[in-house]
N, CA and C of each residue as an Amber inpcrd file, in Angstrom:
protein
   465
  52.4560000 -33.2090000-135.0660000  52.1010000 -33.6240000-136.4190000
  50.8630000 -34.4890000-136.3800000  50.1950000 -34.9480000-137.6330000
  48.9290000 -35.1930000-137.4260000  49.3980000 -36.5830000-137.3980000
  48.5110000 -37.5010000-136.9540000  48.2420000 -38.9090000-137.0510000
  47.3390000 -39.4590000-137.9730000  48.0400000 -40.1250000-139.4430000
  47.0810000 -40.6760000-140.4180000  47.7850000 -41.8570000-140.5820000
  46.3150000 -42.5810000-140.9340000  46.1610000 -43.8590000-140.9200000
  46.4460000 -43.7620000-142.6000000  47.0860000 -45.2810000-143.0670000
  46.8020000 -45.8560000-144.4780000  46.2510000 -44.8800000-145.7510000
  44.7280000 -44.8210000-145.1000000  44.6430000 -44.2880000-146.1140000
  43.4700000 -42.7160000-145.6990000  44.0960000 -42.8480000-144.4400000
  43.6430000 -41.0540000-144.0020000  42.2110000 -41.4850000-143.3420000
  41.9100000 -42.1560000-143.0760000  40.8310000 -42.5210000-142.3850000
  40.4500000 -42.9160000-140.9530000  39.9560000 -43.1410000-139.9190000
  39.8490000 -44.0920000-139.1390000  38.6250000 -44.8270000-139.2060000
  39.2960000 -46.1490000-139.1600000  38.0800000 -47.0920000-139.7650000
  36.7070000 -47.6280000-139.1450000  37.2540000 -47.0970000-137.4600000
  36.0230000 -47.4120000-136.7780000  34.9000000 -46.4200000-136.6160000
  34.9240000 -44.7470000-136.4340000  34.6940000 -44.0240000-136.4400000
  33.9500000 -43.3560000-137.5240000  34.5230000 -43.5320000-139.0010000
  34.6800000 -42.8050000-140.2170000  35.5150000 -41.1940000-139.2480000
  36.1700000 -40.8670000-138.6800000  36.4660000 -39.8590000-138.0910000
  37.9170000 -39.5330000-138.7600000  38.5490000 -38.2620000-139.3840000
  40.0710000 -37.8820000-139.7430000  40.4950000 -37.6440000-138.6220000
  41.7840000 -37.8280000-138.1080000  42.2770000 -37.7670000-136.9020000
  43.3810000 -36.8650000-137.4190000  43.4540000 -35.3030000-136.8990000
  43.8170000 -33.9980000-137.3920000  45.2670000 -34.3590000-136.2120000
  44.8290000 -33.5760000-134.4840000  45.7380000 -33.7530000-133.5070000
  44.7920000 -34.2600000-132.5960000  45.7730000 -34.2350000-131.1350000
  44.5140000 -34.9400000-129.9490000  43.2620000 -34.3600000-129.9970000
  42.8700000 -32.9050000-130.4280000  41.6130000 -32.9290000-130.0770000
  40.8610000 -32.1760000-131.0710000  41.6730000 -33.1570000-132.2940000
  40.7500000 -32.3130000-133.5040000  40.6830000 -33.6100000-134.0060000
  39.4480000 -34.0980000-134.9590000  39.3660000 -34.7570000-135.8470000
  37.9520000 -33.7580000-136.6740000  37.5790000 -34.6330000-137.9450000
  36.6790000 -34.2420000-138.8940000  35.7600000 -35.5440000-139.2420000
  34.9790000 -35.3090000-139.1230000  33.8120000 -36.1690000-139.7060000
  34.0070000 -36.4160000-141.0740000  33.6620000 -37.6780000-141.4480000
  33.8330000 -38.0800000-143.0390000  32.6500000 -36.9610000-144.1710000
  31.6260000 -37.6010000-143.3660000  30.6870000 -36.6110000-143.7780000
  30.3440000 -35.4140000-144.1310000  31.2960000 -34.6500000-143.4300000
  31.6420000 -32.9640000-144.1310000  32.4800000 -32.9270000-145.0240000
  33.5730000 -34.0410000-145.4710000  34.0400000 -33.7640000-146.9690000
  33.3300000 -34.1230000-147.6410000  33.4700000 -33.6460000-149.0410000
  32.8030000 -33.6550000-150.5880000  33.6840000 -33.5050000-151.5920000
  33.2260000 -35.1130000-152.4590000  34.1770000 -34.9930000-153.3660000
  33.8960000 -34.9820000-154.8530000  34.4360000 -34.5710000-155.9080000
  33.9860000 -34.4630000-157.1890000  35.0920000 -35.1180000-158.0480000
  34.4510000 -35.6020000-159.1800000  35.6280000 -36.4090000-159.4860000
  35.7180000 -35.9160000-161.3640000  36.8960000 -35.3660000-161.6470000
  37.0630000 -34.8550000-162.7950000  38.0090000 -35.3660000-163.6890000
  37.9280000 -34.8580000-164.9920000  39.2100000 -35.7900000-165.8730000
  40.5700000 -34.7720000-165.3900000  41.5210000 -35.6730000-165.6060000
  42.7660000 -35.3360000-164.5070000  43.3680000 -34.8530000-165.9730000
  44.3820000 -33.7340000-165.9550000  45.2850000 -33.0560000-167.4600000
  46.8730000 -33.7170000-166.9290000  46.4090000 -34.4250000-165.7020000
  48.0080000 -35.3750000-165.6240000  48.3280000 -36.0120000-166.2760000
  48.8180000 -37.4290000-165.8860000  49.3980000 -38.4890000-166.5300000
  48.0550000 -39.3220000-166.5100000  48.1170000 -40.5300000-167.4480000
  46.9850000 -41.0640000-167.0460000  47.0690000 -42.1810000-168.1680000
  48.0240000 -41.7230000-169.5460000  47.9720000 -42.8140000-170.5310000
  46.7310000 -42.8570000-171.5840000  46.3620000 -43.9850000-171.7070000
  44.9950000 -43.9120000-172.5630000  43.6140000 -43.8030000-171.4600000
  44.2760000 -43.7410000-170.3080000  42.8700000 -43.6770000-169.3790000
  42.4220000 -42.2230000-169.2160000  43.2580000 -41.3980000-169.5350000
  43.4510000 -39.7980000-169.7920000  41.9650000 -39.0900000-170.1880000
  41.8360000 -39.8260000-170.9520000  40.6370000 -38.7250000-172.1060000
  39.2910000 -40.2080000-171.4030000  39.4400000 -40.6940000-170.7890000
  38.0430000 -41.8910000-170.5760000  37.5890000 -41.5410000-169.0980000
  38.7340000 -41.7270000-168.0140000  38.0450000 -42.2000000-166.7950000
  38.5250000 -40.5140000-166.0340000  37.6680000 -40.3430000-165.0480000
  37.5360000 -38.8890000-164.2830000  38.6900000 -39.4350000-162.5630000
  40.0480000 -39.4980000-163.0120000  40.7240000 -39.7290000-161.8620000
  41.1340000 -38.5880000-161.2660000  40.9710000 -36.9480000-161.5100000
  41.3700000 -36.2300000-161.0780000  40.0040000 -35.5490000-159.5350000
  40.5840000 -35.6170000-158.5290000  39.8320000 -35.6270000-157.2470000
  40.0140000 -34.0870000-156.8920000  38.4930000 -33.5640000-156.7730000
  38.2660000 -32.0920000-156.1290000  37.3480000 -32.1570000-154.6590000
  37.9950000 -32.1520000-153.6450000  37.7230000 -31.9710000-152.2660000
  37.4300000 -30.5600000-151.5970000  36.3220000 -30.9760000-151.2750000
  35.1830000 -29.9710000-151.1490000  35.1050000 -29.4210000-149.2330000
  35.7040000 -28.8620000-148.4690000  35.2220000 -29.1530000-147.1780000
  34.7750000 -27.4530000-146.5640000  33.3810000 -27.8620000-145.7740000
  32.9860000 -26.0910000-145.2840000  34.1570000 -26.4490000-144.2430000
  35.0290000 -25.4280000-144.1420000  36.0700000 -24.9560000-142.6140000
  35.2060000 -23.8270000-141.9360000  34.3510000 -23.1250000-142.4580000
  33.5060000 -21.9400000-141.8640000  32.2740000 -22.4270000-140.8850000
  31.4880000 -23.6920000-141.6400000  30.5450000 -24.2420000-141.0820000
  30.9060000 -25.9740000-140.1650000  31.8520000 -26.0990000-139.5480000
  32.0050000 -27.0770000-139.7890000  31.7560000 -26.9950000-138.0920000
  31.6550000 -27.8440000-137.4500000  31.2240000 -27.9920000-135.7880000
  32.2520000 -28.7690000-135.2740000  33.1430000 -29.1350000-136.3830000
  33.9210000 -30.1100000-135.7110000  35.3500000 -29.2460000-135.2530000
  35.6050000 -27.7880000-135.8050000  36.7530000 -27.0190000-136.0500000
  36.5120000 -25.9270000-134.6870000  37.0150000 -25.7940000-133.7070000
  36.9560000 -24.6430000-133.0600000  37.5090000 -23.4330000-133.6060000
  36.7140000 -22.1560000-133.3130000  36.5730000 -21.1400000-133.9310000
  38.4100000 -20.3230000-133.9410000  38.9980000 -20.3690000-133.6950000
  40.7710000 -20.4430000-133.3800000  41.2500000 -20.8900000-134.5340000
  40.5540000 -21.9380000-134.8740000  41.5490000 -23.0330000-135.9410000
  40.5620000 -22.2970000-137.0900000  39.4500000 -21.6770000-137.2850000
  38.8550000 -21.3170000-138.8150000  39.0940000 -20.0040000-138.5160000
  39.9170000 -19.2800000-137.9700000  40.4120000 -18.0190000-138.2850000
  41.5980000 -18.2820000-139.0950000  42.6270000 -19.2610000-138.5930000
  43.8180000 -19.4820000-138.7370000  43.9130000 -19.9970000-140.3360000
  43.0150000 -20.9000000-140.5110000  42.7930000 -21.5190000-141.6170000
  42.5280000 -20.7070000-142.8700000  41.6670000 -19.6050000-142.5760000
  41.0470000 -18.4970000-143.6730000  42.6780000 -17.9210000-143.8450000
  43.6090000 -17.6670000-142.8490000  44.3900000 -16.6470000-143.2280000
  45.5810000 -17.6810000-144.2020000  45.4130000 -18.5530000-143.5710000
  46.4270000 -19.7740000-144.0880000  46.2810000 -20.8550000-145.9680000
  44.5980000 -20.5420000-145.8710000  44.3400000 -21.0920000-147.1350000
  44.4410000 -20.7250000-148.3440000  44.5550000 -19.1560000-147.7780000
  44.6400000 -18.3250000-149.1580000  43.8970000 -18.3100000-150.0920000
  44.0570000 -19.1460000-151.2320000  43.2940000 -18.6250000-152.8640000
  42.7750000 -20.4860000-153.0110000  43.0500000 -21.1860000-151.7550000
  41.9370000 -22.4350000-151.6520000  40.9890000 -22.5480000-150.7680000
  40.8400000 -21.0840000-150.1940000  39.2290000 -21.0090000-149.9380000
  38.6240000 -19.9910000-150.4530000  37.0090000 -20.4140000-150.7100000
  36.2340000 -19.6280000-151.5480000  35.9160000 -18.7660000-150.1890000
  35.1220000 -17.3470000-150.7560000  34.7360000 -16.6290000-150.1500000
  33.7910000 -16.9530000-148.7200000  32.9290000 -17.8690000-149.2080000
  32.2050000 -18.6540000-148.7460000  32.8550000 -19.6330000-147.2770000
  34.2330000 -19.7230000-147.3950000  34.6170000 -20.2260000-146.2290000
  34.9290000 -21.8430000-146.4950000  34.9510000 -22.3430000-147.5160000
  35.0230000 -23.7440000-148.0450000  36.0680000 -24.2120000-149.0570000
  36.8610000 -25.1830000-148.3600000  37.9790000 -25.0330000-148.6930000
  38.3870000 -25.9080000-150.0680000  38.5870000 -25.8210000-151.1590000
  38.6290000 -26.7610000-152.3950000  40.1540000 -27.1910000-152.6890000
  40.9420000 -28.6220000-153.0690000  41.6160000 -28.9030000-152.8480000
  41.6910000 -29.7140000-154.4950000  42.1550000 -29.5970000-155.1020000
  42.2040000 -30.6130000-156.5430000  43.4700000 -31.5860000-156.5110000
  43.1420000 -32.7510000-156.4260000  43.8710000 -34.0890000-156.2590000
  44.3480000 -34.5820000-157.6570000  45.7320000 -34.4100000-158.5100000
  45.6880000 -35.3280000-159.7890000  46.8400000 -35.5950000-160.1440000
  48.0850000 -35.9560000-158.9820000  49.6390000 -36.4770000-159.2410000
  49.1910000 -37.8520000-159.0970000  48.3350000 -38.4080000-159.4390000
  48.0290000 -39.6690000-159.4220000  47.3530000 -40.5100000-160.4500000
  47.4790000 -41.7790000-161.1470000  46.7710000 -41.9420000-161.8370000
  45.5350000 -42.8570000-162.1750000  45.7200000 -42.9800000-160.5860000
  44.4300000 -43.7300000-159.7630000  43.3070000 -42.4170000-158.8760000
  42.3740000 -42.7530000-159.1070000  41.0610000 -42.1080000-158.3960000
  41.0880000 -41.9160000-157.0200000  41.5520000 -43.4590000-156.6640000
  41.6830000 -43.7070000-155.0100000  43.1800000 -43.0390000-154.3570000
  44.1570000 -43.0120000-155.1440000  45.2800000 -42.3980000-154.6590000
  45.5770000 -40.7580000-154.6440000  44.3480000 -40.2990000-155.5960000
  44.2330000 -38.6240000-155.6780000  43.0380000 -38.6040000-154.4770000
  42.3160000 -39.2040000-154.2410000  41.2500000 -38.7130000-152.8690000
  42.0040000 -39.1640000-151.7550000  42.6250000 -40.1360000-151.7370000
  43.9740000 -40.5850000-150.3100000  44.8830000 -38.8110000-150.2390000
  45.5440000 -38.5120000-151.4630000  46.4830000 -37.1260000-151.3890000
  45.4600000 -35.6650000-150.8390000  44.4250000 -36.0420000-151.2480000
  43.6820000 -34.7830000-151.3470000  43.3020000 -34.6380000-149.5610000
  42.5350000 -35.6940000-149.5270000  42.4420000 -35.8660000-147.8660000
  43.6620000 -35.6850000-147.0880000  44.7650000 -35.8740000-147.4540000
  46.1190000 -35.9290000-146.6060000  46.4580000 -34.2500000-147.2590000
  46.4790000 -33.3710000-147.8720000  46.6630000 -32.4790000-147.9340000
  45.8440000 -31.3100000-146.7990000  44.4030000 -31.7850000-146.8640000
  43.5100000 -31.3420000-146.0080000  43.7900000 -31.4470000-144.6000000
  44.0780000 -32.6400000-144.3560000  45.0160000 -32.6800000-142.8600000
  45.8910000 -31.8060000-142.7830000  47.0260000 -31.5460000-143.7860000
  48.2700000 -31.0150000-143.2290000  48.0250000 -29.5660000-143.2960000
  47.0060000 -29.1890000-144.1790000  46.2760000 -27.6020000-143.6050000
  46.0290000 -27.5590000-142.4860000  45.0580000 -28.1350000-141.7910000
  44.8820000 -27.6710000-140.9130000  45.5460000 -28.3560000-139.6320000
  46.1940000 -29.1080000-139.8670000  47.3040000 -29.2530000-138.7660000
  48.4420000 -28.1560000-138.7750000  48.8090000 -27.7440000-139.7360000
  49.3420000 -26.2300000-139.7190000  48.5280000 -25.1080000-139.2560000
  47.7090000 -25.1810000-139.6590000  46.9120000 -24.0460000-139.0280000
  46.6490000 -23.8570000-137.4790000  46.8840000 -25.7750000-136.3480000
  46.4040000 -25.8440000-135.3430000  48.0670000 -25.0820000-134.7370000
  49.1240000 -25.1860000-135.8000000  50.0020000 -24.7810000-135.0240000
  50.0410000 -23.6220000-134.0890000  50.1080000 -23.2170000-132.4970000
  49.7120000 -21.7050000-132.8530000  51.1960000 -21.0280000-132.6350000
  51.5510000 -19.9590000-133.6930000  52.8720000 -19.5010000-133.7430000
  53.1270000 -18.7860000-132.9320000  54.3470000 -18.6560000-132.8420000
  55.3280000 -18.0160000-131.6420000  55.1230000 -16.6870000-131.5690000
  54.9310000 -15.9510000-130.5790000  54.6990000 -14.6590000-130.5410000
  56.6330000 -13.6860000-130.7920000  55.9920000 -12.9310000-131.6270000
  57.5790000 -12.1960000-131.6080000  57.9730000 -11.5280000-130.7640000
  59.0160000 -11.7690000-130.1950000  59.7900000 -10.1750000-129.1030000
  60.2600000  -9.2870000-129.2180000  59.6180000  -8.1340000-129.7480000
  60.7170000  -6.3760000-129.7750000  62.1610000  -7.0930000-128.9680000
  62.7190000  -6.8580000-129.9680000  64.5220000  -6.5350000-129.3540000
  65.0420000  -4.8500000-129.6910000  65.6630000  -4.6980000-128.8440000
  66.2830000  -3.4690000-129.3860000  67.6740000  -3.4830000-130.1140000
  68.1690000  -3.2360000-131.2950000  69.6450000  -3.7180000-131.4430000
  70.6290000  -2.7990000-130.0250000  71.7630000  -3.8200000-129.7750000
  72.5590000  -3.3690000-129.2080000  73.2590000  -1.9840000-129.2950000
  74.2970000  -1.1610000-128.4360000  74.5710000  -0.1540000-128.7510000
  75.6710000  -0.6010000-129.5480000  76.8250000  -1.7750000-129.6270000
  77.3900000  -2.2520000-130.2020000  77.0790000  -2.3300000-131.5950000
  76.5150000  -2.8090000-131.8580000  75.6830000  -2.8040000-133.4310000
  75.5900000  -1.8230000-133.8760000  74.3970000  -0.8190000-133.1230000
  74.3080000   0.4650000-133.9850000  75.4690000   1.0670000-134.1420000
  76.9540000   1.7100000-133.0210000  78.4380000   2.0230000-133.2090000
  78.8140000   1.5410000-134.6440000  78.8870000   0.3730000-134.6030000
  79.4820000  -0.8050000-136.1340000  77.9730000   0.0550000-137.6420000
  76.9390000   0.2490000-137.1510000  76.8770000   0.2700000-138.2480000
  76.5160000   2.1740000-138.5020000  76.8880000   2.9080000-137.6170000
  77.3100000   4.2320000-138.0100000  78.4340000   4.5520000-138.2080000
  79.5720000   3.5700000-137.4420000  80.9870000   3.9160000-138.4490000
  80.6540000   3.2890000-139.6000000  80.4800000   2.4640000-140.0380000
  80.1810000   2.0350000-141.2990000  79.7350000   3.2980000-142.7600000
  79.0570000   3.7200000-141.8300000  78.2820000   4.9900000-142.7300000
  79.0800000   5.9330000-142.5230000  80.0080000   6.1670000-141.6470000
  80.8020000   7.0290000-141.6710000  82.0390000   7.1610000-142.7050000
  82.1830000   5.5490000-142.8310000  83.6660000   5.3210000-143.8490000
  83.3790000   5.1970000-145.1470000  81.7880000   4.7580000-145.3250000
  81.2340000   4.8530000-146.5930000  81.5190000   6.7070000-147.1500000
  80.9990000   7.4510000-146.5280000  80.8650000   9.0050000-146.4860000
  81.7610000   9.2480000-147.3850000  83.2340000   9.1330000-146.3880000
  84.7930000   9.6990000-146.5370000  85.2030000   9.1920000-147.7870000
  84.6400000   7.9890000-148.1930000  84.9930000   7.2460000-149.6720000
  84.6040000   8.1500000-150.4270000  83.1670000   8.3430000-150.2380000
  82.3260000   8.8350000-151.2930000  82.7590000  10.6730000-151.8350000
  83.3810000  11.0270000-150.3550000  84.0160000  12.4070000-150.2120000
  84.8220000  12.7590000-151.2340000  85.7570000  11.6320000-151.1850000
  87.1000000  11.6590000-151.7570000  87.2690000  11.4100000-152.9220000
  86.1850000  10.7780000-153.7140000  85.7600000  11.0540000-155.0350000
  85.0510000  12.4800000-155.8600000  85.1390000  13.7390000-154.8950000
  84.5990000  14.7660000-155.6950000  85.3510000  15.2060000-156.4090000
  84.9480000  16.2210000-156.6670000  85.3370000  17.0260000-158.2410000
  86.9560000  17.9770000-157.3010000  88.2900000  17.8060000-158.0640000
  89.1730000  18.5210000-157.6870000  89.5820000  19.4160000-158.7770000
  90.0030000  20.4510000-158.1620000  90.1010000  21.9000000-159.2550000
  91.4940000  21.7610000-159.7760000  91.6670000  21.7620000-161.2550000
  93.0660000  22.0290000-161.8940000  93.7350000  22.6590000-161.3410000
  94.7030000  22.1860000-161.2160000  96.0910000  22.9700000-161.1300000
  96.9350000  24.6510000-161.9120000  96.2820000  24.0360000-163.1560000
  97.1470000  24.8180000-164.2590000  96.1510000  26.2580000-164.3250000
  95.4910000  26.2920000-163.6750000  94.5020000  27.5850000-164.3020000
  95.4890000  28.9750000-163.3780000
């Protein structure tokens, strides 16, 4: 899991600390700051607390090429074509607590993404199994048999 600080930062560095040997430069995020359709009160319609995080994952030098394959397949419909990943911050009704979520969302992408998943193993089902599930189909059959059409008697 990733290691974040307070408030997603490290303070000596400006560096995001992703896993041991990933972090991100402050400098490659970008942020935009919009009116939020959350909660917000009378600050709603005045102040722009809703946070849109901007980061290239395609261009970025800090991402080995492994982790921006993983990421494209993983981001889905929050990355643009372009390879840049957009993130909109606004369960908050502070400015600073939607760019804290937005940045901590951005981590947990691509700390998922560093996961690398388990390769699957062909199993074959047992012969046990398949037995169980062709009698199965067998007793289904005989049911289904025994419901046809039987010829009157009286004719």
């Amino acid at each position: 899991m990733a290691k974040f600080d307070q408030d997603g930062i490290s303070k000596s560095q400006k560096m995001i600390h992703i896993r041991n040997t990933i972090f991100i430069d402050e400098n490659e995020l970008f942020f935009d700051y919009v009116r939020s359709s959350g909660p917000g009160g009378q600050n709603v319609n005045k102040v722009a607390t809703a946070v849109q995080l901007r980061f290239d994952a395609m261009n970025s030098t800090s991402l080995p090429d492994f982790l921006k394959k993983r990421l494209r397949q993983l981001a889905g419909s929050r990355m643009t074509g372009d390879g840049i990943i957009v993130i909109k911050a606004q369960r908050y009704r502070s400015q600073a607590q939607n760019r804290q979520d937005a940045i901590y969302r951005l981590v947990q992408l691509i700390d998922e993404a560093a996961e690398i998943p388990k390769p699957r193993k062909k199993k074959r089902p047992s012969l046990a199994v398949v037995q169980r599930r062709l009698e199965g189909k067998r007793r289904r059959s005989r049911i289904k048999k025994s419901r046809g059409h039987r010829p009157s008697e009286e004719m």
